[in-house]
N, C-alpha and C positions, 0 to 999 in steps of 0.2 A: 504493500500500500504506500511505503513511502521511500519506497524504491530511489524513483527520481527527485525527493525535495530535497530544495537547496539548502544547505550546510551555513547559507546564508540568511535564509528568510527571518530568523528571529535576531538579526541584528540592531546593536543599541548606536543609532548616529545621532549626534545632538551637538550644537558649538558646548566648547568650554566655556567655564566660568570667565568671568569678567576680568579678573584680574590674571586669566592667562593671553588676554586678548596682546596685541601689538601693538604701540604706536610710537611715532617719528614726531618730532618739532617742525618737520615740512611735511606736512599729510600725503599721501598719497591724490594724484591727479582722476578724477572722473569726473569733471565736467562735459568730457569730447562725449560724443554720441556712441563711439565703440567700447571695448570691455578694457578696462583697467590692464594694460600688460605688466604680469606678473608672473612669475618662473622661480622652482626651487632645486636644489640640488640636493645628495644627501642631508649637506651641513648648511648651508647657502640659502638667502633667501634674498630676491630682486626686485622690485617695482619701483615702475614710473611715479615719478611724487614732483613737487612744488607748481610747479606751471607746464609740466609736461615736459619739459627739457632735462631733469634731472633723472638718477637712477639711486636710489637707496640698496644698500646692501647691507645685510644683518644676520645673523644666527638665525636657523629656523627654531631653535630652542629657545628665542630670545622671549621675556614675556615685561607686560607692561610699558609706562615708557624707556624708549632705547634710543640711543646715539647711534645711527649708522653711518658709514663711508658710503658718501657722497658724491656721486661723478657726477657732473657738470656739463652740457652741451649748447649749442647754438642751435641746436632746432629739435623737433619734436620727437620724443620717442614712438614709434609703432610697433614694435617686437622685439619680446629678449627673449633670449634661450640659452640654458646651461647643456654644456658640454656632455655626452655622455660619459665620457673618459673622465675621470680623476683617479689621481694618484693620492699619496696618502697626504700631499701637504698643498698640493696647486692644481685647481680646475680652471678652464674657460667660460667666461661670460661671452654673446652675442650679441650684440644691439643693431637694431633694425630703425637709421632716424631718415627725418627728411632730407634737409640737403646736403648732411655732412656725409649720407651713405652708411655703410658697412661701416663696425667697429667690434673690433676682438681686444678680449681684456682677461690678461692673467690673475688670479686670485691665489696670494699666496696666504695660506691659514696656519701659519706660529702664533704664535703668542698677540700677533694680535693681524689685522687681513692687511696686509698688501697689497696695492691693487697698481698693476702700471699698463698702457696700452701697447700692446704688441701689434695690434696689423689694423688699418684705418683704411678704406676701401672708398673714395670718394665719387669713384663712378659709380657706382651704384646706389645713387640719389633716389630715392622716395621709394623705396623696397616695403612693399605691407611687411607678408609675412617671410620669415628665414629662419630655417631649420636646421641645426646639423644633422648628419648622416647615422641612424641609430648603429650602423655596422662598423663603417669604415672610417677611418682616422685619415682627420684633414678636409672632408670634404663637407658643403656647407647647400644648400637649396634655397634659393631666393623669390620672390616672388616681385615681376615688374607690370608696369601697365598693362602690355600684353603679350609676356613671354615670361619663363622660367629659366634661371640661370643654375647650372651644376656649377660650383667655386672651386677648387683646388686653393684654401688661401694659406698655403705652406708657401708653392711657389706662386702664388696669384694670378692664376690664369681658370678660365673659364674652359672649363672641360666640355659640357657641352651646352646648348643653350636651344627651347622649345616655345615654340611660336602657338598660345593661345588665342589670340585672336581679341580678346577683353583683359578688363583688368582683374587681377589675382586680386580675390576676397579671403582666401581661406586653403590651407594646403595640408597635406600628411604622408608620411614617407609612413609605406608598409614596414613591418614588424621587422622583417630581414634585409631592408634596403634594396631589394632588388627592382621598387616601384613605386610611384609618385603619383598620388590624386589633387587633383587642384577643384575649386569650385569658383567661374569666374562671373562676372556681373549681366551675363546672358541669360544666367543662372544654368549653366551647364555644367553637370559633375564629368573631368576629364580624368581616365588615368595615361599615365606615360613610362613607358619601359624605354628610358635615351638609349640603352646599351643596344636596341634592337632598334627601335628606328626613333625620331625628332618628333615627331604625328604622334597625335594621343592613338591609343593601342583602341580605346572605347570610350564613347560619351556619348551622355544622355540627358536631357532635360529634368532638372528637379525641382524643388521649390519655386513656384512663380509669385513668389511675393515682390517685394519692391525694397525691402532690408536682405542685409547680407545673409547668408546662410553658412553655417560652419562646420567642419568634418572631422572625423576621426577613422584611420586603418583600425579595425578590430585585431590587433594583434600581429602574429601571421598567415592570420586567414586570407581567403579573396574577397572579404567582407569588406562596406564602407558605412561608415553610422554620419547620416546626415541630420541638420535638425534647423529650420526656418520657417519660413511665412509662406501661407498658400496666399489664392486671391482673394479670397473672404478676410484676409486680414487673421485666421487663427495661426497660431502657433502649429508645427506640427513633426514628427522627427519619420523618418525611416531607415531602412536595412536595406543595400544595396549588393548584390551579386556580380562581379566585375566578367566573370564569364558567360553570365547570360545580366544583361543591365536593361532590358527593354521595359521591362515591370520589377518594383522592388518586392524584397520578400516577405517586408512588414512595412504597410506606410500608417498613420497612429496622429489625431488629433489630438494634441497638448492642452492648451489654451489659448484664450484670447490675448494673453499679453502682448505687446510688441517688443520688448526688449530681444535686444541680440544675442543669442545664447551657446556657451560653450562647453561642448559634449567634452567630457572628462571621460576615458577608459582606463579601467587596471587590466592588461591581459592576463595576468595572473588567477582571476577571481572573477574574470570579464563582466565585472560590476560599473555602472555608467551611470554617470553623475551630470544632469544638465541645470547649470547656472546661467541662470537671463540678469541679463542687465536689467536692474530694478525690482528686480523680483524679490520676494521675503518668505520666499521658502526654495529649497536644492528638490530637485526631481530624480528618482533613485529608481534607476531601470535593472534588471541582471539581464545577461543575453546568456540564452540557453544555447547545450551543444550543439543543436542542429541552427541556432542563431535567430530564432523566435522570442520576441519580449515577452519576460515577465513584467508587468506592469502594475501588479495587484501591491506594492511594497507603498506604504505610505510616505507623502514628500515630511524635507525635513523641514520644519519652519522655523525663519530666522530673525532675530531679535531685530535689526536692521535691514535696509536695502542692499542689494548686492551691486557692486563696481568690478569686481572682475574676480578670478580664480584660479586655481594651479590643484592638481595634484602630487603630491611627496610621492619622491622613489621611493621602490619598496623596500630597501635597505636601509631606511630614513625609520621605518615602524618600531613600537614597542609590540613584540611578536610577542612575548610572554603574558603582556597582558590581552594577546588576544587581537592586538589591533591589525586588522588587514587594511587601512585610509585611513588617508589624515589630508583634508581638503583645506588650501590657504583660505581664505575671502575678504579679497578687498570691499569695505564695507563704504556706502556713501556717504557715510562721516566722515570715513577718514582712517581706522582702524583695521587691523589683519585679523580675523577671526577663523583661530582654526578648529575646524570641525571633524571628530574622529569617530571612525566606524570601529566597533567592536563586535567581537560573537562574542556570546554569556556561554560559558563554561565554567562547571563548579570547580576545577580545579585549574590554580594556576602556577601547578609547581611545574610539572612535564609540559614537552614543548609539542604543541598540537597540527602535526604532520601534514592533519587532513585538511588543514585551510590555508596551509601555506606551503606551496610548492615550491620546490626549486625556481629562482629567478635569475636573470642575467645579471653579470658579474660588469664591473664597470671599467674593464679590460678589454679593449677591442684587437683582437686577432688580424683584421686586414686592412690593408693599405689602398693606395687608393690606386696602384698598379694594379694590387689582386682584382679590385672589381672591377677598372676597366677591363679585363680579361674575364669577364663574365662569371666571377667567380662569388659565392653567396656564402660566408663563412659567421654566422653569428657569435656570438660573443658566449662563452661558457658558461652552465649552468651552476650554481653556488647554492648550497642549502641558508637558511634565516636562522637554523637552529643555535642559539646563543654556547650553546655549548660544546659547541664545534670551534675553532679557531682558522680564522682566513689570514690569510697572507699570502704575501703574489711573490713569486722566484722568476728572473730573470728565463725569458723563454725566447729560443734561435730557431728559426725557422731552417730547417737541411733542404726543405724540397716545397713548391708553390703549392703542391696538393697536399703536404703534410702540417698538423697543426700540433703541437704540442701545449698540454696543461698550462695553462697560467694560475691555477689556484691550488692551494694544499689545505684541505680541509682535515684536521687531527683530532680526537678528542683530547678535552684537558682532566680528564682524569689520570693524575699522573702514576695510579698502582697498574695499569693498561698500556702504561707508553712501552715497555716493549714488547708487548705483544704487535700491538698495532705496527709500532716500528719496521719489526721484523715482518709481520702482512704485506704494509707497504710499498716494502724495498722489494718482497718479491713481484709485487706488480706492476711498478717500474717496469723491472728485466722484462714482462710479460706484454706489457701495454702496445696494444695494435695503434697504426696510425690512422688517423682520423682523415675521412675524407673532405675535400676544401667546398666540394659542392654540398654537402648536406647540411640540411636546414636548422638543423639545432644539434648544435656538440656540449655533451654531457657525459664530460671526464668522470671516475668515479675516485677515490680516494691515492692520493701520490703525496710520497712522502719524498726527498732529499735524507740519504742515509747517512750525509757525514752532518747534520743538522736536527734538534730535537728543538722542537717550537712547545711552550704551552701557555695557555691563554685563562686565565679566571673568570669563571661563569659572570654572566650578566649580572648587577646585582639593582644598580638604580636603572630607571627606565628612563629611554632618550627622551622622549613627552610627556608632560602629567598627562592622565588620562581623567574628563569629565567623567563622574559620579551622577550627576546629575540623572535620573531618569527621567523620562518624560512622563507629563500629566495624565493619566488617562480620562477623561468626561463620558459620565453616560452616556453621551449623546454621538458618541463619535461615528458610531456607525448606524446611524440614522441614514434611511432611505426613502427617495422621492419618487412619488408614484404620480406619473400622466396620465393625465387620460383627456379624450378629446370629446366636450362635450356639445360645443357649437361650431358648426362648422358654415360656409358659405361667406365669409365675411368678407364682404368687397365694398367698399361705402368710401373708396377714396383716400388718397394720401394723407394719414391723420400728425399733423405739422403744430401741436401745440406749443404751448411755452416752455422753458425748464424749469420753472417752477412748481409747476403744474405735473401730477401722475396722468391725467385726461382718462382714466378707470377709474369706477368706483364700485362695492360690492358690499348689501346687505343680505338680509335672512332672505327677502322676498325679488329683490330687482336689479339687475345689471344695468350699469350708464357708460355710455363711453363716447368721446369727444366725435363728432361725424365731419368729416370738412364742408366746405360750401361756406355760403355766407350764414348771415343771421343766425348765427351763437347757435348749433343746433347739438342738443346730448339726446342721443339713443339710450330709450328704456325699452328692455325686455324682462318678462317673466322668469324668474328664475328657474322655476320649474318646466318650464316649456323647451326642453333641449333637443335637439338634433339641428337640423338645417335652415339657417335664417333664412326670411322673405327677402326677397327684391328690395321691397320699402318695408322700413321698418318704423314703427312710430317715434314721434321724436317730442323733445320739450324746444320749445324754438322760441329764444329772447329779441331778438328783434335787431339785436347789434354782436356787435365781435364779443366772443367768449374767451373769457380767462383761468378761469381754474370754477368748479363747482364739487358739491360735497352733500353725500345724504345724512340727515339729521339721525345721530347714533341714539335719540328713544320716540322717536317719529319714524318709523319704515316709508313711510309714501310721501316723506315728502324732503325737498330736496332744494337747496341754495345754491342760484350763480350768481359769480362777480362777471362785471361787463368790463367794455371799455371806455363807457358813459358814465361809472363813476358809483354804478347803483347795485342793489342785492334788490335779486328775485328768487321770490319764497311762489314756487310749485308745491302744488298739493295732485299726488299722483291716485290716481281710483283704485279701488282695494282690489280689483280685476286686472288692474294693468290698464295701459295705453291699446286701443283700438286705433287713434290717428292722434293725428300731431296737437301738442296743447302750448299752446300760445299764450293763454292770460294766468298771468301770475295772481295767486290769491293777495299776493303786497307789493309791492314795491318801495325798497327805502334807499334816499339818494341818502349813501355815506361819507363820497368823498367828490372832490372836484376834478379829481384826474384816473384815469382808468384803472382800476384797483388789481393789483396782481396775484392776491393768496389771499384765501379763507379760512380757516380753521375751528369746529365746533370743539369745548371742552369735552374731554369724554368723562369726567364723573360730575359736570351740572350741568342741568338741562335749561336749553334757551339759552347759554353764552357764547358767542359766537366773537370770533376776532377778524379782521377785516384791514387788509393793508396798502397802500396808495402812494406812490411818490408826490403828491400833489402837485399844487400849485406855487407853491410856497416852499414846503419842505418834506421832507417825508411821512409818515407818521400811520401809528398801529393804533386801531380804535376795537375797542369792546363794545357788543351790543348783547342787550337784550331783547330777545325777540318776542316776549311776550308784551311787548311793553313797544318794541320798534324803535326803544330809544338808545343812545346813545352812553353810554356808562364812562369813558374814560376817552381820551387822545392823547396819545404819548406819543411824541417824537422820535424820529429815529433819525442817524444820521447818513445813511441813505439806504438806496431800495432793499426792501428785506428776503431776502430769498428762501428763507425755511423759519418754521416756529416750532414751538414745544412744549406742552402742559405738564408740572408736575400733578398726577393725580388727587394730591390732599387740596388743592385750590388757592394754593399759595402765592406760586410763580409759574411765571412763562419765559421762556428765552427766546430770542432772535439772533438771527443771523444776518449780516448785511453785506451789501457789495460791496463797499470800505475792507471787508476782511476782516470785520469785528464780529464779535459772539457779545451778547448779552440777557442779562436776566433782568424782570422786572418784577415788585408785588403787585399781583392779579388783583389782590382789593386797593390800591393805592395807585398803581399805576408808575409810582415812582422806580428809579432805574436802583437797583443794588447793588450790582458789578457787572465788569465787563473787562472783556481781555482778547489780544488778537488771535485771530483765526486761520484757517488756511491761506497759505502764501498764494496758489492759484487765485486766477482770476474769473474760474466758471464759477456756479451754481454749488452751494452746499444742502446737503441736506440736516436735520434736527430731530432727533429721537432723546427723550427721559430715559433715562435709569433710575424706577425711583428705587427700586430695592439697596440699591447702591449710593443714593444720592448724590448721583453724577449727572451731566449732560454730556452726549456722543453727538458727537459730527463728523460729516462722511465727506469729503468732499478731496479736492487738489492739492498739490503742491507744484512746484513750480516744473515744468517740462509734464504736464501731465500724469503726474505720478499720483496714483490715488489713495488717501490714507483715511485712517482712522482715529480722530482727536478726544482722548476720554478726559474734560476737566470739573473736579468738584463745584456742585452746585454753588458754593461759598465764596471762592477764587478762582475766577477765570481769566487770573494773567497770563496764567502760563498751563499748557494741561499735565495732567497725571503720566499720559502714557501717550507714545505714538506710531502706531500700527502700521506700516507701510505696506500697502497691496500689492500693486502693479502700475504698468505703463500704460494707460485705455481713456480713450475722449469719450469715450460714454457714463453717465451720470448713474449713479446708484441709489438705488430706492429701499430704504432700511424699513425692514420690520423686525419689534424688539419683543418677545414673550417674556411678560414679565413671572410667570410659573416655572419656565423651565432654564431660565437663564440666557436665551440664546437669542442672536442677533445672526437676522437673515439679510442676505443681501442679493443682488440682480442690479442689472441695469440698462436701458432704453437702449437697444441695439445690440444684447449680450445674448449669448445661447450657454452661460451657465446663472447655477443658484451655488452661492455659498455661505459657511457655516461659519458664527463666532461662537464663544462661550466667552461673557462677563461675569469675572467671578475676583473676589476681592479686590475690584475696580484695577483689572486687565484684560487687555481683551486677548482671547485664545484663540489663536485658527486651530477648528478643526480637521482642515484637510481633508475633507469628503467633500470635493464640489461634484454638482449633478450637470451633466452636460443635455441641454436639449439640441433636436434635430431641425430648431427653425429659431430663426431670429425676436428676441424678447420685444415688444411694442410698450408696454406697460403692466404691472402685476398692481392684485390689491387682494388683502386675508382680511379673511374674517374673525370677529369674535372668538374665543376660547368656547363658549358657549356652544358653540356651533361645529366641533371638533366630533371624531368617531372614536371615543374613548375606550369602548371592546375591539376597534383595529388600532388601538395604540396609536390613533393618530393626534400628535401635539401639534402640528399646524395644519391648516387649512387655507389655501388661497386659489385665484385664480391669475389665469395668466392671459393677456391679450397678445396676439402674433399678426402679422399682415392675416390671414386669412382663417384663423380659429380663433376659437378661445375654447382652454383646456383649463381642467383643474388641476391643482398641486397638491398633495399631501403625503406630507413630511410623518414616518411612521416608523415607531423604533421596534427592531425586531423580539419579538418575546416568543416564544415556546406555548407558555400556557395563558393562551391569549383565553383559555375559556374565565379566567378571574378579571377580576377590574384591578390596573396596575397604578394600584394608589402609591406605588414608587414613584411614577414618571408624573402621574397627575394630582399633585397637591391640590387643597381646596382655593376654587378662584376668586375673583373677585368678581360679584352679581352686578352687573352697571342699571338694572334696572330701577334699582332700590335707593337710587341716588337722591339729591337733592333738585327743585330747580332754585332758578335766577333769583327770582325775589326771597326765598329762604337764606341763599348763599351773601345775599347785597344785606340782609339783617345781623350777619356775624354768626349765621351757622355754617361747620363745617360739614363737606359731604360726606356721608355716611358711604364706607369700603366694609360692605360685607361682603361675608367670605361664603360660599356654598361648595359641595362636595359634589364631583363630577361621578360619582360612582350611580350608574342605572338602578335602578329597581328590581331586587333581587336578584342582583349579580353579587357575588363574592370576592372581597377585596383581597389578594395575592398577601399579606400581611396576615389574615385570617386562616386563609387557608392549610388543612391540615397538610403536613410538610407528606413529601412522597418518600418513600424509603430508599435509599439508591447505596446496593451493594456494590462497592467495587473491592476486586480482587488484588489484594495485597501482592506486592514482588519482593514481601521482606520473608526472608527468613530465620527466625531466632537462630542463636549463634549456638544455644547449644544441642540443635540436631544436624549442625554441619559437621559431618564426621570424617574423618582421613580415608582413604584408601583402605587402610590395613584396619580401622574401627568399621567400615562399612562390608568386609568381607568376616570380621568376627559377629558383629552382629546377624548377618545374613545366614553363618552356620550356629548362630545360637538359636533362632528361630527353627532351622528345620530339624535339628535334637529335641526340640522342645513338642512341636510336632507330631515328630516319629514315636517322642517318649507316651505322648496323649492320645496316640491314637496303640502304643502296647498294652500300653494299661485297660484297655476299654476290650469288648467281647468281638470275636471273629466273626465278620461278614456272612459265613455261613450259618454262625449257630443263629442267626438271626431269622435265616427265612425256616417256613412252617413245612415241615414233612406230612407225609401219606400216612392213614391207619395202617396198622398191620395188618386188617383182613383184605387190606388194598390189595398187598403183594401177590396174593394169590391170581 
C-alpha cells in the first residue's frame, strides 16, 4: 500500500526564527521588476544589495546583523553564480553586469575572505543570465540579446557561440553538461547540443504570457521544468520531454499571481521549490520517477514578500538533523530568510541513508579539451555521511578515457582503521578504470596506503535548524463545493464602481447590477433556479447607479445610492418582481453630489450610513430611516472607499482615498483615531474583527502588491501585523465569520477563493485556495443562519460569473456527519432580536444574543456516546521476547509436558465401547 510514498511527504519546511534571519547595513536590491540575484556556495553566500551595483558576500552561516565584503560596480548586477569547483580555501564568484560585462572573482576563505578580481570580460556587455559549466573546469555559458556564448575564460576565447534569434530570458545546463536549454522572449523553450551542431537540436512554444518564464534541467534526465504566465494572465508550471517536446508531460495551473518565478531543483531528492517575486508563500512540488507532479504537498507561507532565492549545495546541509534544503530568500524588506526542509525521524543518532544519497563531489574530473572531444565525464559520487571522512588526493590523468578517484572516503572509527586500511589498499591494486563516457562515476572506497587520515564525527550542526512547527487550524482543510445554480446570464457588460460588490444576497432574493442606463438592479426569486429569462425584472431608478444594499431585517426591501445625490427605498412584493418597479416607496435627497457607498448597520435596524464627496467637502452621514432623517455628518477628508461596523454600536471606521483609515463614535459622530493606510493608490476594502477588536483592510501596496493590514481598534497609527499576498490589479472582496475565525477572500476578475484564520490578532494563510473554472464577477454570503449545519457547512455564498451564478459552500470534512458538530458550530449570534434606530439614539445598547445552531433532535458530537475503536498494538512486552536458545527450550518444554498429559490419561482404545459376548457367536 505504501509501496511508492515518498520518504518525503511528511516533511517539516518552515523559515527560521527571526533572529536566524540575515541582514546587511546596505539591504539587499528589489526594486527592478526581476528576482533579486542571489547564489550560494557550500560556505558563501552572494547578493545584489544597495542600488543594484553592489554585491555583498557573507557566510551562509552568518545570522543576524553582518558586515559583509563588498564589491562595488559601475552598473547593474543581473547574474551571479558560484563556481562548482572549490577547493578547500578559494572558490569563484560570477557576475553577470551591464556595461562592465563578465566578471570573475576569486574568494579566498582564511581567517577572514579575500576577494581580488581575476578575469573582467568587457565585451560581453548586458549578458542576463551566465552559468558555469556543472562538469567541466573553465568553461562559462552566457546568455546575449540573441545568441549564446560557450567562454573558455582561462584562455578567453569563445569556444562556440548559438544564434537564438530573441533575447535570452532564462537558461540551464543539463545535469552532465552535455546540453543547454535557453527560454527566449518569443517564449520559445530551445535546447542546444554546440558539440553536434550551433541550431537548437529542439524547440517548442511554451508559456504565452507577456512576463519572462524561467527553467530548470531536472537533473540528468531529458526533462525540462518550466514555470510562467499563460494568456489569461495565470501562473502556471510544466514538464517538458526534450525527445519528444511537441506536448508537455504535465502542464498545471498555479495561480493568479504575476510575479516572476524561480523553479529551484534538488536532483538529489528531485524536490522543487517555486519562489514568485512577491509572493508570501514557496510552492513545494516532488517530481516522481516517471516525472509526474506531486502536487498534493502544502505551500510554505512566509512571514514577508519574497525578492529572490537560491538553493544550498547539498554538502552545505545538516544531514544529521535530517535536513535535505535549506532555501536563501531575499525578503522585500530587505532581509535573507533561510528556510529549511527536514524529515521527522525519531532518531537522530544514525545517519539516514534513505534520504540522502550519494551527491556530487565538488571536484571536476574534465577539462575543457575533454569535452570539446565529446566527452561527458561527471564529477564523482561522495557519500553526506558525517562519519565518513573526505579528502581529495592529488589525481593524474595516464589516458583521456581513464578517470581516477578524486575522493577517499574512510571511517573515523579508529579501533577499524586497519582493517579498513588493509581493505583498501587491496582495492587500489584491484580498481578497474572508469570509462570517460559514462554518465555518473561512483568510485567506491580508496584509500592511499602510505597515508592514514581520521576525521571526528560531526558534533555541532552547520545550521541551526527551526523548531518551530507549524500551526495546524481546524479549518485547514476545508473544502469548496460548486455548484451551478442559475445559468443563462447575459444582461450585458456589468462595468460598476470599485467601491461597489454590484451583488447582493438574502434568505429570499438575488440583485445584481444590469448595464444600460437608468440605475437598473435585477431581482430574482431565490428559489426559482435553473435558467434565466430573456428579461428579467428589474428595480429601475431613473438615473446612474452607484452601489445599493438589501435591508438585513427587511427581506423585500432594498436601498440605492444614485448619482443625483438621493436614497431610494424599494419595497419589493412578497412574490417577487413580475416587471420592472420604478416608484420608490421614499425618496430622500442626502447629499448634493453623487453618493458613492451605502452601508446598513447589521445589529440596528433603520441605521443606514451614506457617503458623498460633495460639494464642498467630503463627508459620511447616518440616517434613520424610520424617521428619513438625518442623525449625524461627519467629514471626511476625502472620498471614502470602504466602511465598517463594530457590532456592539459603538464605532465605525472608514477608509479614504488620502490613504487614511479611520474610526469614528457611531452615537457622537466624532473622529477617535486614525492612522495611515495602504501605500496603493486603488480601492480598499473594511471588515470588523470584533472578536478581536481589530479593524482588517485588504487592499495595495505600492506596484500592486496586495496585503493585508490588521490595526487595533484603539491605535490606528500604525497596524499590528502585515500580510502580504501577491502581485494582482484585481480588488478583493473580504468576508469575515465571526464563529469560526476565518477571513474569506476572492476578487473581481479572480478564478480563486482563499482562506485566512484570525486568531490572536494575526492573520494565518491557510493555504487551501479553491481554484474555479471561470472568471469571479462578484460574490456575496449569507447569514450564518442560513448555513447547512448537518453538511458541516460554515459558509454559505454565492458567486456571480459572466454567465452563471453558482453557489459556494465552504464545508469541513467530518466522518460522522450523522451528529451536529457543535465543534465547528458554536452558538451565533441571532440578528433578528436586535435593537432598532430610535431605541439605539435613546442610549440602548443592541442586544447580541447568542442561539444554538444544532437542528431539532439531532445529537450534538460532544454528547454523543464515544465508539469503541480497537487498535492493534505492535508493542510487545519485553518479557516474552525470548533468545533463540529460551524459544527452542521452551518449545520442548511444552511438548514433555504434553506427551506427559496425554500418559497419564486412559488409551484411545479403552475408550471406544465393544460387542456383547453373545455377539461373537
Amino acid at each position: 500500500m505504501f509501496k511508492n510514498q515518498s520518504k518525503f511527504r511528511h516533511s517539516i519546511i518552515s523559515p527560521d526564527k527571526k533572529q536566524s534571519w540575515i541582514s546587511f547595513d546596505s539591504n539587499p536590491f528589489v526594486n527592478a521588476p526581476d528576482l533579486c540575484p542571489i547564489s550560494a556556495s557550500k560556505s558563501l553566500l552572494a547578493v545584489r544589495t544597495g542600488s543594484g551595483s553592489s554585491i555583498s558576500i557573507c557566510p551562509v552561516d552568518a545570522q543576524g546583523r553582518t558586515s559583509p565584503v563588498v564589491l562595488s560596480n559601475s552598473s547593474f548586477i543581473n547574474h551571479l553564480d558560484w563556481s562548482p569547483t572549490c577547493s578547500q580555501s578559494t572558490t569563484r564568484l560570477l557576475a553577470a553586469t551591464g556595461n562592465d560585462g563578465l566578471k570573475l572573482y576569486s574568494i579566498s576563505q582564511s581567517d577572514d575572505l579575500n576577494v581580488s578580481l581575476t578575469k573582467s570580460c568587457n565585451s560581453m556587455v548586458n549578458a542576463r543570465p551566465a552559468y558555469f559549466h556543472p562538469t567541466a573546469n573553465d568553461l562559462i555559458a552566457i546568455g546575449h540579446e540573441n545568441s549564446i556564448s560557450i567562454w573558455n575564460y582561462e584562455k578567453e576565447d569563445t569556444v562556440f557561440k548559438c544564434d537564438t534569434t530573441q533575447s535570452i530570458q532564462s537558461m540551464s545546463w543539463k545535469g552532465d553538461g552535455s546540453m543547454l536549454a535557453t527560454y527566449t522572449s518569443d517564449n520559445y523553450l530551445r535546447v542546444f547540443d554546440p558539440r553536434v551542431q550551433l541550431n537548437a537540436i529542439t524547440e517548442v512554444s511554451v508559456h504565452d504570457g507577456v512576463k519572462p518564464a524561467l527553467i530548470a534541467w531536472c537533473g540528468d534526465s531529458d526533462r525540462i521544468f518550466s514555470v510562467g504566465l499563460n494568456k489569461r494572465r495565470n501562473r502556471e508550471y510544466a514538464v517538458w520531454d526534450i525527445r519528444n517536446s511537441s506536448n508537455p508531460l504535465t502542464l498545471q495551473n498555479l495561480d493568479q499571481s504575476q510575479g516572476i518565478t524561480i523553479p529551484l531543483f534538488d536532483s538529489d531528492t528531485n524536490q522543487m521549490f517555486l519562489c514568485g517575486k512577491g509572493d508570501s508563500r514557496i510552492t513545494w512540488l516532488e517530481l516522481n520517477g516517471d516525472f509526474t507532479i506531486d502536487s498534493t504537498r502544502l505551500p510554505i507561507a512566509m512571514p514577508v514578500p519574497i525578492g529572490g532565492a537560491c538553493l544550498l549545495p547539498k554538502l552545505a546541509m545538516d544531514v544529521m538533523s535530517c535536513q535535505f534544503a535549506r532555501t536563501m530568500i531575499v525578503s522585500n524588506e530587505g532581509s535573507i530568510i533561510p528556510v529549511t526542509a527536514t524529515v521527522p525521524r525519531k532518531s537522530h543518532i544514525e545517519f539516514h541513508a534513505d534520504i540522502f544519497p550519494d551527491t556530487k563531489s565538488e571536484v571536476l574530473q574534465m577539462s575543457v579539451e575533454d569535452w570539446l572531444k565529446g566527452l561527458n565525464i561527471t564529477p564523482n559520487l561522495v557519500s553526506l555521511n558525517p562519519s565518513l571522512a573526505k579528502s581529495e588526493i592529488n589525481h593524474k590523468k595516464t589516458d583521456k578515457n581513464e578517470v581516477q578517484s578524486a575522493s577517499v572516503i574512510i571511517p573515523s572509527h579508529s579501533e577499524a582503521s586497519s582493517t579498513i586500511n588493509s581493505t583498501l589498499a587491496h582495492k587500489v591494486t584491484e580498481q578497474p578504470s572508469y570509462s570517460a563516457t559514462s554518465s555518473a562515476i561512483n568510485p567506491k572506497l580508496v584509500q592511499n596506503d602510505t597515508k592514514q587520515v581520521t576525521m571526528e564525527p560531526k558534533t555541532k550542526p552547520a545550521h541551526p535548524v527551526s523548531n518551530n512547527l507549524p500551526r495546524y487550524s481546524a479549518f485547514r482543510h476545508v473544502e469548496t463545493n460548486v455548484k451551478i445554480v442559475y445559468e443563462g446570464f447575459n444582461y450585458g457588460n456589468i462595468t460598476p464602481s470599485n467601491e461597489t460588490n454590484a451583488f447582493q444576497v438574502n434568505e429570499k432574493y438575488i440583485a445584481f447590477w444590469m448595464s444600460g442606463s437608468g440605475g437598473r438592479i435585477a431581482i430574482w426569486n431565490l428559489d426559482e433556479k435553473g435558467r434565466l429569462p430573456a428579461k428579467i425584472p428589474c428595480v429601475i431608478n431613473g438615473v446612474d447607479l452607484n452601489d445599493f444594499k438589501f435591508d438585513p431585517f427587511q427581506s423585500n426591501r432594498i436601498v440605492s445610492a444614485c448619482d443625483d445625490g438621493k436614497l431610494r427605498i424599494f419595497s419589493i412584493p412578497l412574490l417577487g418582481l413580475t416587471e420592472d418597479l420604478m416608484d420608490p416607496i421614499q425618496i430622500v435627497p442626502a447629499h448634493t453630489n453623487r453618493i458613492s457607498i451605502i452601508a446598513f448597520h447589521p445589529s440596528i435596524k433603520d441605521l443606514l450610513l451614506s457617503s458623498s464627496i460633495e460639494q464642498t467637502e467630503p463627508t459620511v452621514k447616518l440616517w434613520n430611516l424610520e424617521t428619513n432623517s438625518c442623525l449625524y455628518t461627519i467629514p471626511q477628508t476625502d472620498m471614502v472607499h470602504s466602511c465598517a461596523f463594530k457590532l456592539d454600536g459603538t464605532l465605525f471606521a472608514t477608509s479614504t482615498r488620502d490613504k487614511k483609515i479611520s474610526t469614528f463614535n457611531l452615537r457622537t459622530g466624532k473622529a477617535v483615531t486614525s492612522g495611515p493606510s495602504h501605500s496603493g493608490s486603488k480601492t480598499s476594502r473594511l471588515t470588523w474583527i470584533d472578536d478581536s477588536n481589530c479593524v482588517c483592510s485588504i487592499g495595495f501596496s505600492n506596484g500592486s502588491q496586495r496585503e493585508i493590514l490588521l490595526y487595533d481598534e484603539r491605535d490606528l497609527s500604525k497596524p499590528l501585523s502585515i500580510t502580504s499576498l501577491d502581485i494582482s490589479p484585481s480588488i478583493l472582496i473580504p468576508f469575515y465569520d465571526l464563529d469560526t475565525k476565518l477571513l474569506v477572500l476572492t476578487g473581481k476578475g479572480e478564478s480563486t477563493l482563499s482562506y485566512y484564520e484570525i486568531v490572536d490578532q494575526t492573520v494565518v494563510s491557510l493555504d487551501n485556495k479553491h481554484g474555479f473554472s471561470s472568471v469571479t464577477t462578484s460574490v456575496s454570503f449569507v447569514p450564518k443562519l442560513g448555513v447547512d449545519v448537518m453538511a458541516t457547512e460554515i459558509v454559505k455564498g454565492y458567486r456571480l460569473t459572466s454567465s452563471t451564478i453558482e453557489t459556494l459552500s465552504v464545508v469541513v470534512p467530518r466522518v460522522k456527519k450523522e451528529y451536529f458538530q457543535d465543534d465547528v458550530f458554536p452558538d451565533t449570534i441571532d440578528f433578528s432580536t436586535v435593537i432598532n434606530v430610535n431605541d439605539w439614539t435613546k442610549g440602548h445598547d443592541p442586544i447580541l444574543k447568542r442561539v444554538n445552531l444544532c437542528p431539532k433532535g439531532a445529537i450534538p458530537l460532544s454528547q454523543a456516546k464515544e465508539l469503541e475503536v480497537k487498535v492493534k498494538s505492535n508493542f510487545v512486552p519485553s518479557e516474552v521476547v525470548w533468545s533463540e536458545s529460551e524459544r527452542k527450550e521452551a518449545s520442548m518444554k511444552q511438548m514433555f509436558e504434553s506427551a506427559q498429559e496425554a500418559a497419564s490419561g486412559p488409551l484411545e482404545q479403552d475408550l471406544l465401547e465393544g460387542v456383547e459376548e453373545d455377539e461373537w457367536d
